[in-house]
C-alpha positions in Angstrom: 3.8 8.8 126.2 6.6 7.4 127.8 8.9 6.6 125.5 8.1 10.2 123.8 9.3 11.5 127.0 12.5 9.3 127.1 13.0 10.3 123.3 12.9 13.9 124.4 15.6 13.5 127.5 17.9 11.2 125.1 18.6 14.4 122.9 19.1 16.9 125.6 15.8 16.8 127.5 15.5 20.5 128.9 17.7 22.2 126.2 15.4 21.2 123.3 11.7 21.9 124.9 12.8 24.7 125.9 14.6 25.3 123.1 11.7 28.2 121.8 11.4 30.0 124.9 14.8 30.6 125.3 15.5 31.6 121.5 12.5 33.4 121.0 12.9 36.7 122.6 16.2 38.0 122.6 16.7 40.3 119.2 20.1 41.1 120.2 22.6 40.3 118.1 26.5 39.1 119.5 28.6 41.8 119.8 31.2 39.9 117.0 29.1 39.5 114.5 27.9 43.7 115.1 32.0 44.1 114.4 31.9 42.1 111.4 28.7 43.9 109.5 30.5 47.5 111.1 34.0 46.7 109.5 32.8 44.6 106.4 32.7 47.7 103.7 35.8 49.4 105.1 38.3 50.5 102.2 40.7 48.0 101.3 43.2 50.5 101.9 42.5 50.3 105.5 43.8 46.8 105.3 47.4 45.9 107.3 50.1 43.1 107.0 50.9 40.8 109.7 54.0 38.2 108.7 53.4 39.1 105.0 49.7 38.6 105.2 47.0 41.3 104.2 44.3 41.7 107.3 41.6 43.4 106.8 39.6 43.7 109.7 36.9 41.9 109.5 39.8 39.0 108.5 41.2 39.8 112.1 37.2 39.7 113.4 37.3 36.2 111.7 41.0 34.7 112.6 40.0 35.7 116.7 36.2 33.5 115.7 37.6 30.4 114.1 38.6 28.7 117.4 34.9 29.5 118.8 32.8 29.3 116.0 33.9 25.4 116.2 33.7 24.8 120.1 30.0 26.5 119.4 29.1 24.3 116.9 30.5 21.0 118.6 28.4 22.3 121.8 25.0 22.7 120.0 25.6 19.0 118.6 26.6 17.4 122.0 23.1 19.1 123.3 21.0 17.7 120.6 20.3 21.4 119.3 21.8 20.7 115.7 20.2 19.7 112.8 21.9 18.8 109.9 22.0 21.5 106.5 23.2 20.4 103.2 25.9 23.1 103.0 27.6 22.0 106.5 29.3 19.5 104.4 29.6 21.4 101.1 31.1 24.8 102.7 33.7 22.4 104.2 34.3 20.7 101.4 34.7 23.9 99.4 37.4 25.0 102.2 39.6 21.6 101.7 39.9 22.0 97.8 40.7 25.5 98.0 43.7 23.7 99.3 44.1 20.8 97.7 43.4 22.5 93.8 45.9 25.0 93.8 48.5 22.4 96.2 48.6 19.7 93.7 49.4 21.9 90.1 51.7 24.4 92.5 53.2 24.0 96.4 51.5 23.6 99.5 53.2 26.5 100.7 52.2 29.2 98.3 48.9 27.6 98.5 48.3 28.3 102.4 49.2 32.2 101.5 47.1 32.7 98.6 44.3 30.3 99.8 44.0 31.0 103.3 42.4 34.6 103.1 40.0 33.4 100.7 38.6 30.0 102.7 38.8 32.3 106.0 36.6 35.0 104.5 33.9 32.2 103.1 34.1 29.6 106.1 34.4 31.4 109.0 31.4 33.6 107.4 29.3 30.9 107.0 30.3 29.7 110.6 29.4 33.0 112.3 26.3 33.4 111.0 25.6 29.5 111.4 26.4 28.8 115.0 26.4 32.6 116.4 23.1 33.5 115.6 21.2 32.2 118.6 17.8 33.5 118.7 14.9 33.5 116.3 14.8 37.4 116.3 18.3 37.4 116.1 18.3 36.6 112.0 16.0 39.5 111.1 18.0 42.1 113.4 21.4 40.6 111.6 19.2 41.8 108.2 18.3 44.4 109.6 21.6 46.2 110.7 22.9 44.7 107.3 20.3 47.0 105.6 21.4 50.4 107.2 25.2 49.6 107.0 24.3 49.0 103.0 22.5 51.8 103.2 25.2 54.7 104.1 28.0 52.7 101.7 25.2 53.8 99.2 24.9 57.7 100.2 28.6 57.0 100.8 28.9 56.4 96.9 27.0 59.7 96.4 30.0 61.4 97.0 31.8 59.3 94.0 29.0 61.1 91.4 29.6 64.7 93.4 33.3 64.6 93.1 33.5 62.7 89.8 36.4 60.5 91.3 36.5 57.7 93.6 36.2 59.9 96.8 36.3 57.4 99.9 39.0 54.7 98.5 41.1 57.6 97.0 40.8 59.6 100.7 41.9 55.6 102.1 44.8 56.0 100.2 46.0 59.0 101.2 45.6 58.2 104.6 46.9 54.9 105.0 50.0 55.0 101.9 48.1 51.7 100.5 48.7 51.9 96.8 47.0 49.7 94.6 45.5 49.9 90.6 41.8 50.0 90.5 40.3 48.4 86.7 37.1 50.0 86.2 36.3 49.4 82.2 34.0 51.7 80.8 33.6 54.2 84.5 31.7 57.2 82.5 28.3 56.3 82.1 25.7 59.4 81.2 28.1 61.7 81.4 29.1 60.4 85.2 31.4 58.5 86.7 29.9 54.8 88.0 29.8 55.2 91.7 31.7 52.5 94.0 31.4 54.0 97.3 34.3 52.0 99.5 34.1 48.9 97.5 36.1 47.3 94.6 34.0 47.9 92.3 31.2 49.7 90.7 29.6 46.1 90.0 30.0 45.2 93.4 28.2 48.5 95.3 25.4 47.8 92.8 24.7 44.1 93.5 25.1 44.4 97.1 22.7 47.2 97.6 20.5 45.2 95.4 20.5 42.7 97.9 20.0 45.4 100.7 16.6 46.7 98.6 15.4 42.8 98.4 15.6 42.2 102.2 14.6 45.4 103.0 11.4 45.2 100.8 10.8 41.7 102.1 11.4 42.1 106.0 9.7 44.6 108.4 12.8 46.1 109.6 14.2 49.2 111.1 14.1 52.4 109.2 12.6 50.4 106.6 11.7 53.6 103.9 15.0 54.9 104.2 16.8 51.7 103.7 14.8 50.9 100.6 15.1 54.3 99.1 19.3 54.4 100.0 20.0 51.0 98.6 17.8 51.5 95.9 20.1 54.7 95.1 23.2 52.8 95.2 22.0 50.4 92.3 20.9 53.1 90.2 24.5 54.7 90.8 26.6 51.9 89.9 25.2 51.7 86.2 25.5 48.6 86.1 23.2 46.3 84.4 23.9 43.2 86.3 22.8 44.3 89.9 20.1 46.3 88.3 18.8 42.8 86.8 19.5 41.6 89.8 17.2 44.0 91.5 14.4 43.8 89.1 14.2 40.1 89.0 14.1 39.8 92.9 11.4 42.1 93.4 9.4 39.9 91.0 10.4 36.8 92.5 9.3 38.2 96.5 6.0 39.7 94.7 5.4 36.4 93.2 6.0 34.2 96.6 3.4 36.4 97.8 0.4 36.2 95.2 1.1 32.6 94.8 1.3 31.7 98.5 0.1 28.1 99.3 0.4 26.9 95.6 2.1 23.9 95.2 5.3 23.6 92.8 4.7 27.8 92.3 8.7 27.7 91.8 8.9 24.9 89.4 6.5 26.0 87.6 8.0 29.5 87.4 11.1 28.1 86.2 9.6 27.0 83.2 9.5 30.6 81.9 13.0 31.2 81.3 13.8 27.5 80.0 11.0 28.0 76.9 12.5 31.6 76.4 15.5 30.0 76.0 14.5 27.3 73.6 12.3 29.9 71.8 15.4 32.2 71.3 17.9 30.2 69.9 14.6 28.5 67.7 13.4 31.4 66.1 16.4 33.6 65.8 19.9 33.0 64.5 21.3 35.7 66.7 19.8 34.5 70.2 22.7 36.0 71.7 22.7 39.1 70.6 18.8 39.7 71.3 19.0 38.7 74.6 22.5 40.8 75.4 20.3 44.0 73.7 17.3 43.0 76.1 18.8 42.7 78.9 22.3 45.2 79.5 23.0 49.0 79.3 25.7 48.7 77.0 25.7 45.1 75.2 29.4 45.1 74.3 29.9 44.1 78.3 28.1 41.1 77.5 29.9 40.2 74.1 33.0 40.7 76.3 32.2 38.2 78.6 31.1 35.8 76.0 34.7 36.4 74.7 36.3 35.4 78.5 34.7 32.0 78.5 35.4 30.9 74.8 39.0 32.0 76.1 39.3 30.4 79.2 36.9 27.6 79.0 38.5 25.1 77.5 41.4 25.8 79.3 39.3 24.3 82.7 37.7 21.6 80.4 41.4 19.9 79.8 42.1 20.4 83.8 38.3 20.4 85.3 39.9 18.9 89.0 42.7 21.5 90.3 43.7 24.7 89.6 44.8 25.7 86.1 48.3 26.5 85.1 48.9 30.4 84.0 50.4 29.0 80.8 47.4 27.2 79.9 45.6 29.7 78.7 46.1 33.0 76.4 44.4 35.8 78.2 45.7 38.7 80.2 42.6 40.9 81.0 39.9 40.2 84.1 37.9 37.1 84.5 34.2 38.4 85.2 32.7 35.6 86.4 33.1 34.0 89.9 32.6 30.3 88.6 35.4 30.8 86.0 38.0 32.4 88.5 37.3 29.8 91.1 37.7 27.2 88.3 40.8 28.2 87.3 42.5 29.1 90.7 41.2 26.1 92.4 39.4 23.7 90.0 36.3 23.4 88.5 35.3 21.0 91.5 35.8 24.0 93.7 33.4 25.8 91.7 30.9 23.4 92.1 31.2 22.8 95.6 31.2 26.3 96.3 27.8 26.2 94.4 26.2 23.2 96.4 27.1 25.1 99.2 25.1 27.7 98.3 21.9 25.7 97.0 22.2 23.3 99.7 21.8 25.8 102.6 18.2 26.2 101.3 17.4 22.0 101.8 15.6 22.4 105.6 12.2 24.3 104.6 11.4 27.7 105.6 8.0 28.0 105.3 5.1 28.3 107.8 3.7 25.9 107.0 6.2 23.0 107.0 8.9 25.1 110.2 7.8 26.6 112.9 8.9 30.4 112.4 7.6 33.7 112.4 6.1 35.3 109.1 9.1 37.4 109.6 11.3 34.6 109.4 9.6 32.8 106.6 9.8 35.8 104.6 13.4 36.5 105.4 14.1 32.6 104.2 12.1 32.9 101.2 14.4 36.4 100.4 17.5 34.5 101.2 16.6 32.1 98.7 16.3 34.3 96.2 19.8 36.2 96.7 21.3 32.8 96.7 19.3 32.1 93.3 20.4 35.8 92.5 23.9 35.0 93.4 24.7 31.9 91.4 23.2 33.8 88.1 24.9 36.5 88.5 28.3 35.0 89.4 27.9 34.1 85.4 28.9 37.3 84.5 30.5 39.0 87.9 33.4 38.0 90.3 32.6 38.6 93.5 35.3 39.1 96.0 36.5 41.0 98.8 33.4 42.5 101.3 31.0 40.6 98.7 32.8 37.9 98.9 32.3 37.3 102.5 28.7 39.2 102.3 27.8 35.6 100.2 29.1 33.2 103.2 27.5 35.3 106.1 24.4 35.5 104.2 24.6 31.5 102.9 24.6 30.8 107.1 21.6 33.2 108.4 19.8 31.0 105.6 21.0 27.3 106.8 20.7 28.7 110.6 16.9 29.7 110.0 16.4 26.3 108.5 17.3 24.3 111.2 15.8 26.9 113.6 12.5 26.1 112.1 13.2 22.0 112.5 14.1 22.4 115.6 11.0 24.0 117.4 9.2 21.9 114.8 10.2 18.9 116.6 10.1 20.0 120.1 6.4 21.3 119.6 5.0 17.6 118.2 7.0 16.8 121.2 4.9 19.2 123.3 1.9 18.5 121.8 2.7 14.3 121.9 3.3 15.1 126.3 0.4 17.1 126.3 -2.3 14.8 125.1 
């Protein structure tokens, strides 16, 4: 009993027994990270330069953070409230070889301009959401106001389908003189124009509100019915077969944690399914391609294109797998859809597989009941998490996320390692309860 008690002041005493009853209640989320979810969607014409540097501003949200984010996070270690998450490590990591890939085949200095933004909008958004998010209720209500700001950019892309032209980034424009050419292959779909709302992309409205259905589906939230039927809206809109995949296969996945609760291995086993699909396709069929690009997109020659990008740039990043590939390298002019083959070439595939790790590894503390001490609400949030991770590295395939999505990924990757250790940490400080008790 003793040395349980000794154990318990050597890592903090007070801070982490009463760790629970000081997280537990408050649902209100820091006023920065409101900001970032407010500004996140903004039009990129809305951006501004400072010293040759584009700012968006959530960027600005972000650059103000970066100092605190890291006092936070050195605090919560000195108290004994930190647990260690695989994708501490890997998200820093990915950060350094953003630098170091593109410094060693180019300069240091172009390097810092072009990198910078890009590690800022990923770190810093896994930071946030990391350290920042203080209370247990604070995670769901961070969903939560997620959900409805997803929800108006998807009535917001309404407009692009009334109007038959991008409405809110053209109105940007106008406002704000920002000039830039939007790429939208194929943007008539059924006779109407893919909607993108304020985002880059028609892809990109799609796959975010996708993710905006899953949580809201998943997580008893505020205005729950309307989110789900706005962000459900915005992936129909978008015509896009990737988000709508996207969509389909996460409902599945949440209505499949739930029937299989308490089963042991129920997502091994599950990922057995697609592997002897796979094997059974390119068995049995001498086009296993093409069936599966009919069975599974709107309009297959998307698919056949992107098959085209990586037999064109791939062996480009096989000769140079460790730092960013040289323009010359390669003979291909036209966009690279697929976030593992952009980060590849501008930065090395090792980027690209950090960046990955990052992502898996912010799932390696549990979430479950039954092994973390957190609310069903919780639980279910970290199972949904899970899958949009899972969602987003499949995807990524086939899609380049960047910009708002871009950061949507790191924010998101954080709330998952943050309920993680969350769930450790009152584990531990109730067997330490329990231990003093008895």
């Amino acid at each position: 009993m003793e040395a349980l008690v000794q154990r318990a002041a050597s890592r903090g005493g007070v801070p982490i027994l009463s760790q629970p009853q000081e997280e537990g209640g408050d649902s209100a989320l820091p006023t920065a990270l409101k900001l970032v979810l407010l500004t996140l969607f903004l039009p990129e014409a809305m951006s501004f330069f400072v010293a040759g540097m584009r700012l968006t501003f959530t960027r600005l949200i972000f650059l103000i953070l970066t100092p605190t984010v890291f006092i936070e996070l050195g605090k919560k270690i000195s108290s004994g409230c930190y647990r260690f998450v695989a994708s501490d490590l890997f998200v820093i990591l990915t950060a350094l070889w953003m630098f170091i890939g593109p410094a060693v085949t180019y300069n240091l200095s172009d390097t810092l301009v072009h990198s910078g933004p890009i590690v800022l909008e990923y770190l810093i958004a896994y930071m946030s959401t990391r350290v920042l998010l203080l209370g247990h209720k604070q995670a769901v209500s961070f969903v939560g106001l997620l959900c409805l700001v997803l929800s108006f950019v998807a009535l917001d892309a309404t407009l692009d389908i009334a109007t038959g032209r991008y409405f809110t980034r053209e109105l940007a424009e106008q406002l704000t003189g920002y000039q830039k050419e939007w790429r939208v292959a194929d943007e008539i779909r059924f006779g109407m124009l893919r909607a993108a709302g304020p985002l880059e992309h028609p892809i990109l409205l799609g796959f975010v509100t996708a993710l905006g259905l899953l949580f809201a589906v998943a997580v008893d939230i505020r205005y729950r019915a309307f989110c789900i039927s706005a962000c459900a809206l915005g992936v129909v809109i978008s015509f896009s077969s990737a988000p709508q995949q996207s969509a389909v296969m996460g409902l599945a996945l949440l209505w499949y944690s739930r029937v299989s609760a308490g089963l042991s291995y129920k997502w091994l086993a599950l990922s057995s399914i697609p592997v002897l699909t796979i094997i059974s396709l390119f068995s049995l069929t001498p086009t296993p391609f093409g069936h599966l690009f009919d069975l599974l997109t709107i309009d297959s020659q998307t698919a056949y294109y992107r098959l085209y990008i990586w037999n064109e740039v791939g062996p480009a990043i096989l000769d140079n797998p460790y730092f960013a590939v040289p323009d010359g390298d390669y003979d291909y002019q036209g966009s690279v859809d697929s976030v593992w083959l952009v980060l590849s070439l501008q930065y090395g595939m090792v980027c690209s597989i950090l960046t990955a790790l990052s992502m898996i590894g912010s799932c390696s503390l549990p979430t479950e009941t039954s092994r973390a001490a957190l609310s069903q609400s919780e639980s279910r949030l970290g199972t949904a998490l899970g899958i949009v991770i899972f969602l987003t590295l499949y995807t990524g395939f086939t899609v380049h996320f960047w910009g708002s999505t871009w950061i949507l990924v790191g924010l998101l990757v954080g709330v998952r390692a943050r309920l993680g250790e969350l769930g450790q940490l009152d584990r531990a400080a109730g067997q330490v309860d329990a231990a003093l008790s008895s």
